[in-house]
Structure formats: C-alpha cells, structure tokens
N, C-alpha and C positions, 0 to 999 in steps of 0.2 A: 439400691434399696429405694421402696416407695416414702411419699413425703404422706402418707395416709396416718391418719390415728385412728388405730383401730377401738380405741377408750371411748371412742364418739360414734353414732349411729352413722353410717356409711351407707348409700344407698350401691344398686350393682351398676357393671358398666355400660353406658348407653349400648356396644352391641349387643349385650344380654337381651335385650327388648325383641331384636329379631331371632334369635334363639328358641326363648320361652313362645312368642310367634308361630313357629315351627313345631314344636313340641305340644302346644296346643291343638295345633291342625291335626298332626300323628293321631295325639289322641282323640281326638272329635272321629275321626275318621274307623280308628279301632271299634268307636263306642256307635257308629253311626252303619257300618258295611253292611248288615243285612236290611235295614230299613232302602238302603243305598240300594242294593240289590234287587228288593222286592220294586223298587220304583224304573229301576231301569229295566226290566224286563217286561211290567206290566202292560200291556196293551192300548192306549190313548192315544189323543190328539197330538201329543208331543212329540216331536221327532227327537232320538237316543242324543243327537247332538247338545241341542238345547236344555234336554235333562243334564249332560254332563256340567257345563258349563254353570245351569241353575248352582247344581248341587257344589262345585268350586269355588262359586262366590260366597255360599252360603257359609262354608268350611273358611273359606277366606276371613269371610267377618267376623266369626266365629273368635278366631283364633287371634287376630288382631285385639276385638277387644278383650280379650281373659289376657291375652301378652303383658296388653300395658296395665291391665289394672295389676297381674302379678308383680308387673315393674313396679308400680308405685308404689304397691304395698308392701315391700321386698324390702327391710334394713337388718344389718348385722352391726354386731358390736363388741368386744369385750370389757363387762364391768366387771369390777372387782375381782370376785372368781370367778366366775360365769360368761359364759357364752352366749349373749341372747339375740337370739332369731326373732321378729314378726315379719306375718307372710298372710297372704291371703286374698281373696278374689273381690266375692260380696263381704263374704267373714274373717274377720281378721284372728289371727292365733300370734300368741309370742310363745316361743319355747324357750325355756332357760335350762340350760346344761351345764351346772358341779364340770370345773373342770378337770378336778382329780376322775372322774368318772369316764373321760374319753380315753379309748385306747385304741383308736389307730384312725390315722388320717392318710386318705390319696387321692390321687387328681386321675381323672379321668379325660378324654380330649377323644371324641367323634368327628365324623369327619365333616359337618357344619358347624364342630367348634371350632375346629382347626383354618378352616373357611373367614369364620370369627372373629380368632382368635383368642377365642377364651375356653376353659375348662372346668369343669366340676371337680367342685373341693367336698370330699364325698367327708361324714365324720359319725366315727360308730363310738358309740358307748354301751354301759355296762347296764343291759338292760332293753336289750331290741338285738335283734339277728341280724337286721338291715341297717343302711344308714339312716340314722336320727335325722339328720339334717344333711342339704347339695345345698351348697352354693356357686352361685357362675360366677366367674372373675378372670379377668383376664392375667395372663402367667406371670409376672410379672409380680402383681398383686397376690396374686395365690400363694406362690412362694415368700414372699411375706409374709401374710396372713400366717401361713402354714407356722412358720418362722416362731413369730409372736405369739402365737395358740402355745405349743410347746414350749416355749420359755414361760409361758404366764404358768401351765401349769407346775412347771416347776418351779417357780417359785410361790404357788400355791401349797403344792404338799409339803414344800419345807418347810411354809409357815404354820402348816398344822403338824410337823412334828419336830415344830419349837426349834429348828434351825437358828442359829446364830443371824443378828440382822447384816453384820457384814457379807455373808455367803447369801444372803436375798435379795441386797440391794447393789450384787454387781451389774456393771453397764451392758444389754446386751451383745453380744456381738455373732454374726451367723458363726453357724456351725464349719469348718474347717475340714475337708474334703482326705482322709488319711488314703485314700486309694481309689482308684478309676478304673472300671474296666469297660468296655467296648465294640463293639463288632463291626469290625474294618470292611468291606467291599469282599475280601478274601474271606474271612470267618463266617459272611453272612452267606456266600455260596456255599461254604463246609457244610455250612448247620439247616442251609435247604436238600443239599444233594444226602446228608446222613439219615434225612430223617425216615420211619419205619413205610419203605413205600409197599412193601408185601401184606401191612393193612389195609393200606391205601388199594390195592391191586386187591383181594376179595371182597370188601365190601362193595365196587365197581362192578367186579364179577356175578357177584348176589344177584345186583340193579339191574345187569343187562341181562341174565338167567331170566330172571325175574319179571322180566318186561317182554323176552322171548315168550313165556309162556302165558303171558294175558293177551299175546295176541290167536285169534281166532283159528281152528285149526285149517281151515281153506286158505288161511293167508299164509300162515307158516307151513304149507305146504307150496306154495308159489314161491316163496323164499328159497326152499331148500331145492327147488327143481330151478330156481333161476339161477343159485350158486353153484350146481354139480351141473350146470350147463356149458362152464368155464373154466371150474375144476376140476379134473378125474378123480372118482373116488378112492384111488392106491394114494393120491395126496392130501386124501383129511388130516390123515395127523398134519402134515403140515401145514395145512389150513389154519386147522383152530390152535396150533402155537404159535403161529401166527399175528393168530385174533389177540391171544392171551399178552404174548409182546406189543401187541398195539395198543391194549388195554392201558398195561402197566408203564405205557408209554407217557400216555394222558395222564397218569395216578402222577408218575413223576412230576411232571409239568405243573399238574393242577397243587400238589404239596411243594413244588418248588416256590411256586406264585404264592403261595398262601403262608408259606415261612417269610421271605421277603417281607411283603406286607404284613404280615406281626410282627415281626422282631427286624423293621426297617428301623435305623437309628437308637438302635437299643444302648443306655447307657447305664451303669452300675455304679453307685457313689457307697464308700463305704465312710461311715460316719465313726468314732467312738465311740456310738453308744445305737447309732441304728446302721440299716441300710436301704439305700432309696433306686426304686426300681424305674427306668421308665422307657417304654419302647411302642412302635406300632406307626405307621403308616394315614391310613385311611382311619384307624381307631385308635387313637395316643392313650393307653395305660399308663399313668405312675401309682407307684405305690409304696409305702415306708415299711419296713419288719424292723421291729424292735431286736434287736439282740438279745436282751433278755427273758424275751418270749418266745426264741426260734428254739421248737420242740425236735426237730429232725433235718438234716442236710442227706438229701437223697443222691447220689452219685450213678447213674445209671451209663452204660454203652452197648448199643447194640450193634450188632454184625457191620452194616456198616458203618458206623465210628469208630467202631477198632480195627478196620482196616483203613479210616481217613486220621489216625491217632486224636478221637476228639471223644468228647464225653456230653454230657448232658447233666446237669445241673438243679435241683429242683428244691427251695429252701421254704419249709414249713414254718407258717408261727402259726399259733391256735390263742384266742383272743377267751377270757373267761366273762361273759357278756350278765352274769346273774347267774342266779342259783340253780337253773336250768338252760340257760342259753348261750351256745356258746359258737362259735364263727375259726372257723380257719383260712388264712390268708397264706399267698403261696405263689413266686414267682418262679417262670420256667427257663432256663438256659439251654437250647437244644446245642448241640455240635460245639460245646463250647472249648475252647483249648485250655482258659485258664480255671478248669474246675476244682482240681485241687486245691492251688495255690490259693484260692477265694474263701476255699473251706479252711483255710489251714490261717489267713487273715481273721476270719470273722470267731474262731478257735484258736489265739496264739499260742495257748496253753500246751495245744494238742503237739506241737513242735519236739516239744521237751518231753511229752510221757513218756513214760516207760509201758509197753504193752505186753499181759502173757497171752500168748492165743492154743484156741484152743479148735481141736476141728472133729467134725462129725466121725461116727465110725461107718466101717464100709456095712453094717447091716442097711444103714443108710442109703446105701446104693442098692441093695438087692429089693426094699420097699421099694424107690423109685420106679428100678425096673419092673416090678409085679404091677406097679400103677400104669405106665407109660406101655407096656407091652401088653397086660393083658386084656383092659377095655377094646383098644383096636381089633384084637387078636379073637374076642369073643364076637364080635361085630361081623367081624369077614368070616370068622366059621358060619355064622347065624346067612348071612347073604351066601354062600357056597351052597345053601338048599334052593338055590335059584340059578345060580350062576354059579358052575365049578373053577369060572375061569378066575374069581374073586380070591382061592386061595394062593395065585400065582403073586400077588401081594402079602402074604405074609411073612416073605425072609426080609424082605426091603424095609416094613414097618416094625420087624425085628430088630431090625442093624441098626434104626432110627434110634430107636427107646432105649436099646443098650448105651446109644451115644450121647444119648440125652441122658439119659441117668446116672451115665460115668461123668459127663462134666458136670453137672450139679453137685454130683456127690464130692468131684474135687474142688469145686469153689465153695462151698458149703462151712464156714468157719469162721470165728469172731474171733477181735482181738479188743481186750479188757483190762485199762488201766486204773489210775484211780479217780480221774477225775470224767474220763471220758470212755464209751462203749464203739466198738464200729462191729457191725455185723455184713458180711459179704455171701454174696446168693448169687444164682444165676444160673442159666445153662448155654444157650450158646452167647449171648451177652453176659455183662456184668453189672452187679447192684452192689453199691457199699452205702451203707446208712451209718451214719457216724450223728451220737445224741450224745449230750449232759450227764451225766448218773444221777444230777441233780433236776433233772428234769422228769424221771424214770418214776412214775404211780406204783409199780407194784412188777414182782415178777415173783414167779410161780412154776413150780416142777413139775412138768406132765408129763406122763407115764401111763401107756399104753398096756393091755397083756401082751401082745407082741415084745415090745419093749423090759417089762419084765421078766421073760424068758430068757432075753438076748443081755440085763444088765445095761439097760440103756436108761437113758431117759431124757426128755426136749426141755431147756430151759425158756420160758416165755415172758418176756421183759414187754410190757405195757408202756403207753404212754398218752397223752392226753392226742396225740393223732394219730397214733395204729399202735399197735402189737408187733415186735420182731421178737423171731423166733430162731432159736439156734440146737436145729435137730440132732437128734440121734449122738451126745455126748455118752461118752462110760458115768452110769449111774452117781460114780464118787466124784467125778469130775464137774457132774451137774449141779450134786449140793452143794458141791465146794464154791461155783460158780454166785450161784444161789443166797449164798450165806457170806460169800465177798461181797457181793453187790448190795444186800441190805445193810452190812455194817459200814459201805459207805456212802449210801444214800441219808443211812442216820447221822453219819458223821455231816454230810456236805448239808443238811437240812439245820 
C-alpha cells in the first residue's frame, strides 16, 4: 500500500510530465496536419528537409511547454465527500465530484504508459457519457487511489442514510480477491486460434476484390495474361482456392497476433461486490463491473470453440449516467474455458434455482426456413435471367436454410426460475444470455397474424441493454410466461 494521503492535494507522478508531453504533441499535431501539409508541399526556398524538422521543433516546444504547465497545474484530492480535481494550462478549473455520484472507475495503460509506467484512472459519473475526470498515476498509486475513492464513498452514502457510526468508522482494509481467473500461454492460443476467422476471411476478400477492381483495366489485363501465363486455365478453380486459402491464411495470423496482443496477460478478480477486469499488451485495459449493475452475462460459442470445448464470455453493466445519459461498460473473454463456472460465481444463486423451460414450437422452424430459403432462392431465380447456370445453386442453398433453420429452431428455448431468466439462441453456434428478473424493464407479448393463426405467440423480455426474445411459444404458454415474470419482478422490486 502507498504512504500517500489522498485528504491532501497530491500533485501527479514526475513521469506523467513526459506523458502529458506526448499527448500534447499527438494533439498539436491532430490540430496542426493540414496547415502541416499545405506548408510541405508548397513551392519555396526551403528544402522539404528543413520544413520537417522546423515543423518538429516547433510541435516539440509546443508540447513541452503545455506538459509542464498541465503538470503544475494538475492536483487531486479527496475532501470530505468530494473528489476535487484542478487542472489547467493558462486557465485553471477545479471540478468537484458528490462522491455518491461516481459510478464506475478504470484504468487504462497505452503503450507509452506502459513505457512509463503509469495509467489512466479514468472516473464517470452520473451526469456525462464520458469520463468526468483522467488522472495519471502510476499503478501502484492508482490502485490505491482507486481503493480509497470507493471506500470514501461508502462510507459517504452511509452517512447519508444515517448508518450506524460504528459500520462508518471501520478501519480500511483492501478488498479480498474471492476468485481468479486467467489466461495461461494454453488458453491464450485457444482463444486466438477459436476466434471467428471466416469474418476475418471476407472482409480481406471484399479489400482485395475491392482493390482488383480500382485498378485500371490495362493493368488488370497484364495481371490476368501474366497469371494464365503460368497457370493453365482447367486449373482456375484451383488457383483462386488457392488465393482464398492464402487469404484466410493471413486473416488467421493477423487475428491470432491481434488476440495475443489484447488479451496478453488478461487477469479476472472477482471481488464480493465487483469484478475487476484487466488485460492487453501494447494497450493495458482495466476495468471494474459492479455486480449490481451487471444487466446481462452473454455466453456465446462459435463453430470453432465448440470443437476446441471453449466459449466466449461477454459481461454487460449499463451505468444510469442522468435522466438521459446513460453508458454501458462491458468486458470480453474470447475462448474462455471457465465461462460457466464465472457466471455461475458472479450468480451463486443461479446454482440452487430451480428452472421450468420452456422451448419454441416447430411453426418456428417453418418461419425460419421461409426466411433463410426464400430471400436466396428469389435472388438466384432473379440472376437465372442472365445466367441459367445460377439455378444450379439452388438445392445447396436449400439444404443450407433447412439446416440452418432446424438448428435454430432446436436451440431456440428458455429456462425461467424465480430469481433468474437464461434464454438460449443460435444456429450453428451457441448464445445463452442468463440476467436478473430483477434486472428485467418490462416484457411484453408479441403476436404476429402469422402467429395468431398458428396459436402462437413471442415473449419479449426488455432490459436496460437489449431485448431477448423467446419465439414462437404456444400462445398459453406465453402468457403464462408473461404473467410469471411480472409477479416476480413485483415481487423482487
């Protein structure tokens, strides 16, 4: 623990001075490129050299002095209940932040803080979209800071609702670590190699389309006579599956590198009462979710994760920032192994419910299919007045849609206790979203003519971060659904 009081104005750490240095220059330079530009191209006695270099020192000086005068001007503090900030260059400003009014703190770490060694203590309140207030501090200090903020405020709202003074003047002590989770050297190949590279692999494919056809028709004519100059044309197809394998080669590679490096040293602290995120490489994210602010626990597997047995992880909080503004914060576990058992920590509850479930009916499957089969299916008739040979796709993009709308329709089903909801989706992956009842705004009975015909109807459970939805139940089944759920939302409210 640090020996700092944070009661007392504190100024930041001397390496914050090179920092705010940098961040200065960033922005001079944002605020300066087309003046930059018009000067380096313009025609003069000056050689482009000597412009550069002008224009470096200038950005240099620049940025040097706004550094230190934000250094000097730069003190934090907590008095009483408040948080007060001054900051300022020429102009000085204090902000004072009610600390019942913050709700959520996290630390951020780029790769010249990390350099550093300090990170941004980012802090939003009820009342801005963004952060109120950054401060640089080095980790050490931060997590103090952090520490002491959150204890002052509670023992701030206790003392406004007249708490007992023995529960306000206990001694602090940090918060105690109930669980750890991790990504080992093994985990972190899992959750590079599972991640979706067939997105990865068309958006590539678009790029390189895409860049085929803005070049000039004489040049992509030399292309195409210098490649069948080497290759027989009876072996195109094998050419460009070829290409397409070389492509998704690189997608691989590039989302391997790029998982690594986000989710290098990713660590998971589950607190009593929060949970603190922090991972990244080159960019160190932490972040804290409240527990009693997490609206949704996303549980997601795609194709390959459920052949490497892993899942992906995604925990929603949604912060209520004022009467209009509001912020949702949200960390991601790609390939994670312990998905479950996290949601099932951060939910003890859930262990013990009792669940009824309840699951779509197959009209359900026959919408699907009339969705998934007949857009394509009027598509390739529509190009068959060009090309007859386009119909020769239609049994394939049949068998697709039937299969895709048979496993949707069989994973398509919720399971509804009393305290907690999991709805589960998907077609060749899996989505289980498991939320609160006491979390749940509203849900509502939609009902289609379709659906009236068939005696059906979609129950739509709302929440302060999306809507799930649990189609095509037997009409009785849906109110019944319906009319559980509000009497215990009233109840849990």
């Amino acid at each position: 623990m640090t020996s700092i009081d944070f009661t007392q104005e504190n100024r930041l750490p001397l390496s914050a001075v090179f920092f705010l240095i940098i961040v200065s220059m960033k922005n001079a330079t944002k605020q300066l490129w087309p003046v930059l530009l018009v000067i380096f191209v313009s025609k003069d006695d000056f050689k482009l050299f000597w412009k550069i270099i002008i224009a470096l020192l200038v950005i240099l000086l620049f940025g040097v002095i706004r550094g230190v005068l934000m250094y000097r001007n730069f003190t934090y503090a907590v008095k009483g209940d408040e948080l007060i900030v001054k900051k300022g260059v020429l102009k000085k400003t204090t902000l004072s932040i009610p600390l019942h009014k913050i709700q959520n703190i996290s630390n951020r770490q780029g790769f010249w803080q990390q350099i550093l060694d300090i990170t941004t203590l980012s802090v939003d309140t009820a009342g801005s979209t963004k952060s109120e207030m950054e401060i640089y501090l080095d980790i050490k200090t931060s997590d103090a800071f952090k520490e002491f903020i959150l204890h002052s405020k509670k023992e701030s709202i206790a003392t406004q609702t007249n708490e007992s003074e023995s529960e306000t003047a206990e001694t602090h002590e940090p918060a105690q670590v109930l669980k750890t989770y991790f990504y080992d050297t093994r985990q972190l190949m899992l959750a590079a190699i599972s991640r979706n590279h067939l997105r990865g692999l068309s958006i590539m494919l678009l790029l390189f389309f895409s860049a085929f056809n803005q070049l000039g028709e004489s040049l992509q004519k030399q292309m195409l006579e210098y490649t069948w100059a080497y290759i027989p044309k009876t072996a195109s197809l094998i050419y460009w599956l070829t290409v397409i394998v070389f492509i998704l080669i690189i997608s691989m590679v590039l989302n391997f590198v790029h998982t690594c490096l986000k989710y290098y040293n990713l660590n998971v602290n589950l607190y009593d009462n929060r949970v603190t995120y922090k991972a990244g490489l080159i960019k160190n994210i932490q972040q804290v979710i409240h527990l009693d602010k997490i609206q949704v626990i996303v549980q997601t597997a795609n194709v390959f994760e459920k052949m490497l047995n892993t899942s992906s992880l995604r925990v929603h909080q949604f912060l209520n920032l004022g009467e209009k503004a509001q912020k949702e914060v949200a960390f991601f576990l790609p390939g994670f192994l312990q998905s479950r058992q996290l949601t099932e920590n951060i939910y003890p509850e859930m262990t013990t419910e009792e669940f009824s479930e309840v699951h779509s009916k197959k009209n359900f499957f026959r919408r699907q299919l009339y969705f998934y089969a007949g857009i394509p299916t009027a598509i390739l008739t529509g190009l068959a007045f060009f090309d007859i040979r386009s119909l020769y796709l239609i049994v394939p993009v049949l068998a697709i849609a039937a299969t895709a709308a048979w496993f949707r329709y069989r994973k398509s089903r919720a399971e509804i206790g009393n305290r907690y909801v999991q709805v589960y989706a998907g077609v060749f992956g899996d989505k289980i979203s498991t939320l609160k009842v006491s979390n749940i705004q509203s849900v509502k009975l939609r009902q289609s003519i379709f659906q009236e015909r068939t005696q059906t109807a979609s129950v739509v459970i709302s929440t302060r971060w999306a809507s799930l939805n649990i189609p095509f139940l037997e009409e009785q089944t849906a109110r019944e659904v319906v009319d559980y759920l509000l009497f215990r939302l009233e109840f849990e409210n």
